[in-house]
N, C-alpha and C positions, 0 to 999 in steps of 0.2 A: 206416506206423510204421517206423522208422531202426531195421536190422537185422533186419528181416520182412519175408518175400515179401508179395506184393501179393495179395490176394484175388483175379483175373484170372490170376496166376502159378500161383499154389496149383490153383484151378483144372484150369488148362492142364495142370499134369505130372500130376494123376490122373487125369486123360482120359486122358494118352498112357501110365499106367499103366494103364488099367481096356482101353485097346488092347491092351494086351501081354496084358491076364489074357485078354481075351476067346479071342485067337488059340489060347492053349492049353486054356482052361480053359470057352468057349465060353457059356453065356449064367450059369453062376455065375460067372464073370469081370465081365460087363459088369454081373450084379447087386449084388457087389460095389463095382464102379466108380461107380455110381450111390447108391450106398451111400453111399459117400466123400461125393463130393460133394455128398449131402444134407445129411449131418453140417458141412462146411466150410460150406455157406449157412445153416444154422440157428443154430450157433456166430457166424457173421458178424452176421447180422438182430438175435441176441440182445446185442448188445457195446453197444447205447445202454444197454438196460435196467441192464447190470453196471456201467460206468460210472455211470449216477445212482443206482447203491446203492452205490458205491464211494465218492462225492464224500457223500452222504444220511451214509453209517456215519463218515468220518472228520471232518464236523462235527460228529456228533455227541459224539463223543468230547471236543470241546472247546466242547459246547455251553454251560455255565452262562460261562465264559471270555468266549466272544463277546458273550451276551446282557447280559455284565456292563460289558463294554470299550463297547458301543452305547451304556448307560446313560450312562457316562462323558465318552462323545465325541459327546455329542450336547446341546446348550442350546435353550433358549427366547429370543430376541433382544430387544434393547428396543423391538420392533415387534411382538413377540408371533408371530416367525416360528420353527417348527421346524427348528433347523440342521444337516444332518444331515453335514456334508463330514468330519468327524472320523473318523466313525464310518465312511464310505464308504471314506479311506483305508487304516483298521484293517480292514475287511473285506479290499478287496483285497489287502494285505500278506500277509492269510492265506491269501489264494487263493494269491499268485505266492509265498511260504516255506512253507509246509504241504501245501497241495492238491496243483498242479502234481506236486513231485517225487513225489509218491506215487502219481497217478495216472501217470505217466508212466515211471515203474518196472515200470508195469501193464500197459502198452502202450498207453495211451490218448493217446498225448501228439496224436495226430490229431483226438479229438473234445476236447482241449483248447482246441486254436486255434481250433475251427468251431464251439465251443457254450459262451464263455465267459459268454455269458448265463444260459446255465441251471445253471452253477455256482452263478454267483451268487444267482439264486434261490431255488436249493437251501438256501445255505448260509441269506439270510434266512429261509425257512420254518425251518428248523431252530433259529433265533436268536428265531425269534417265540413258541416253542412254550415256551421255558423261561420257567419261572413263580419267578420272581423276590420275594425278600418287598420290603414295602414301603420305598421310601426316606425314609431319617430326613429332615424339611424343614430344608434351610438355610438359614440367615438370610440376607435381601435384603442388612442393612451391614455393613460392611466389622467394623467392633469385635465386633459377635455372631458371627459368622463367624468371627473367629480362636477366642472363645470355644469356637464350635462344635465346629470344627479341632481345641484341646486337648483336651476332652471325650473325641473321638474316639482320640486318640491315648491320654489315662489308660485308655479301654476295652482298650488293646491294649497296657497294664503299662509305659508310660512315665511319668513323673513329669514333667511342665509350669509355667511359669512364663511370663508374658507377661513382653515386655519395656517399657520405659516409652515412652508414645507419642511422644516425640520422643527424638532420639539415638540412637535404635536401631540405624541403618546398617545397615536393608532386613530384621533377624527382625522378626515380629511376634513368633514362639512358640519358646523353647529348652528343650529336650526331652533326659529324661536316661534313658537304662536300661544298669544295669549300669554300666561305664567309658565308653559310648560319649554323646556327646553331638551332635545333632542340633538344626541349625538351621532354621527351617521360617518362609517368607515364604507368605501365606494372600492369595488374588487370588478374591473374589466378582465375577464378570464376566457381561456378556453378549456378548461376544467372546471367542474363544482367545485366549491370554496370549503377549505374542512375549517378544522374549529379553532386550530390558530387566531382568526380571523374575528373570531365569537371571543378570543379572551382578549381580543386586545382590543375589543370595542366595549367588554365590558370596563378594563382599566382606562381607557380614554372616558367613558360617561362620568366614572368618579374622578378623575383628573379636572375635568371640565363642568364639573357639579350638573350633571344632564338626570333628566328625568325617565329620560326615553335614550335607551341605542339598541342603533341596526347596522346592520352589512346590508350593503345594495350590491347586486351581482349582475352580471347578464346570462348566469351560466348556471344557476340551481347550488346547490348546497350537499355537500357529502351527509350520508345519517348519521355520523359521530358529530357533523356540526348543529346539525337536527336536535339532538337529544341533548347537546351544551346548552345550548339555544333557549331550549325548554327547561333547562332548569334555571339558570339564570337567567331570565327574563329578557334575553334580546332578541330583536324581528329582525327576523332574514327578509329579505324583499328582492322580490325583481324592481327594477325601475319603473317597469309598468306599472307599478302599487304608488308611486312616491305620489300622483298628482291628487290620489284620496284618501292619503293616510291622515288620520287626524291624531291630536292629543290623545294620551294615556295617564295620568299622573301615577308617580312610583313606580312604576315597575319593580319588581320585590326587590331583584336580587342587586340591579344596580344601583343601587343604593347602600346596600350594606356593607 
């Protein structure tokens, strides 16, 4: 651990302190000494155990978060295969922004690098254990699906209107609450959605003078449409996010 004697070290100088006690202090010295050093080896022995209550308590704290984001980032393919790479990178994101620094604040940043396995473990047993209510069914086509989409958003106080199926220039759905207006391109898939998807929701928000655009997916998002995303200001969403998304105003880039 950077910044802490070594176990071997620690050691070492209460031995050659429990020497000095003995010389004066004669066998309450070296019982002492041995003292010590029980307490430094028991503290040592017990540092896995604190570690996996350390990593155990701060997912949980973001437990319904994760089990929520898994749901998200995780589809069914049109081979009927469970895809779970979404979800694997939102796990470890939380490991290497979350975990990491807090364990490593801790002094554990040693059984970080040597047991990144059982983090991970950790944090799935903890992700498996939230009990989630049921998700509403999405429709398999593309038109009930936007439906769907709006539904979800009137659930969470925006006011919706599809647009007409040709001309649109990439909304399906424009969404009003309060002054802010929200352009939303709806992607039912069995693949993450790449960034295609990201530009034509940015061109639909300035088509349609929107404040706010997203892609709503059921299937997660490739990292090139991640990083469009992110620079041009528009939110990728599972549908599960629509019934508490609220106003943004501006979003930088749709706008410019």
């Amino acid at each position: 651990m950077p910044g802490q004697p070594s176990l071997v070290a620690r050691l070492f100088w209460i031995a050659v302190a429990g020497g000095g006690l003995s010389l004066w202090y004669g066998r309450a010295g070296i019982a002492a000494s041995g003292a010590g050093l029980g307490l430094v080896l028991l503290r040592h022995l017990g540092r896995p155990g604190r570690f996996r209550a350390r990593v155990r308590k701060v997912a949980r704290r973001h437990a319904r978060t994760l089990a929520l984001r898994r749901r998200q980032e995780s589809f069914v393919d049109a081979y009927g295969n469970r895809i779970l790479d979404g979800w694997l990178r939102e796990r470890d994101y939380f490991v290497a922004r979350t975990l990491v620094p807090d364990l490593t604040a801790r002094g554990f940043a040693d059984l970080c690098e040597a047991r990144p396995d059982t983090i991970r473990a950790i944090v799935e047993a903890v992700t498996d254990a939230v009990d989630l209510p049921e998700e509403d069914a999405a429709p398999e086509d593309g038109i009930p699906y936007e439906r769907f989409c709006a539904g979800r958003l009137e659930r969470g106080g925006w006011r919706t209107h599809a647009t007409p199926a040709s001309g649109d220039q990439g909304a399906d759905i424009v969404a009003e609450q309060g002054a802010t207006r929200l352009v939303v391109q709806c992607k039912r898939y069995g693949r993450p959605v790449g960034n295609a998807a990201v530009q034509e929701a940015t061109a639909a928000a300035r088509y349609w003078s929107g404040d706010m655009a997203a892609v709503v997916s059921n299937a997660g998002f490739t990292p090139a449409a991640r990083k469009l995303a992110a620079a041009t200001g528009v939110l990728l969403l599972h549908h599960d996010d629509l019934d508490e998304l609220r106003p943004i105003r501006a979003v930088r880039s749709v706008q410019a």
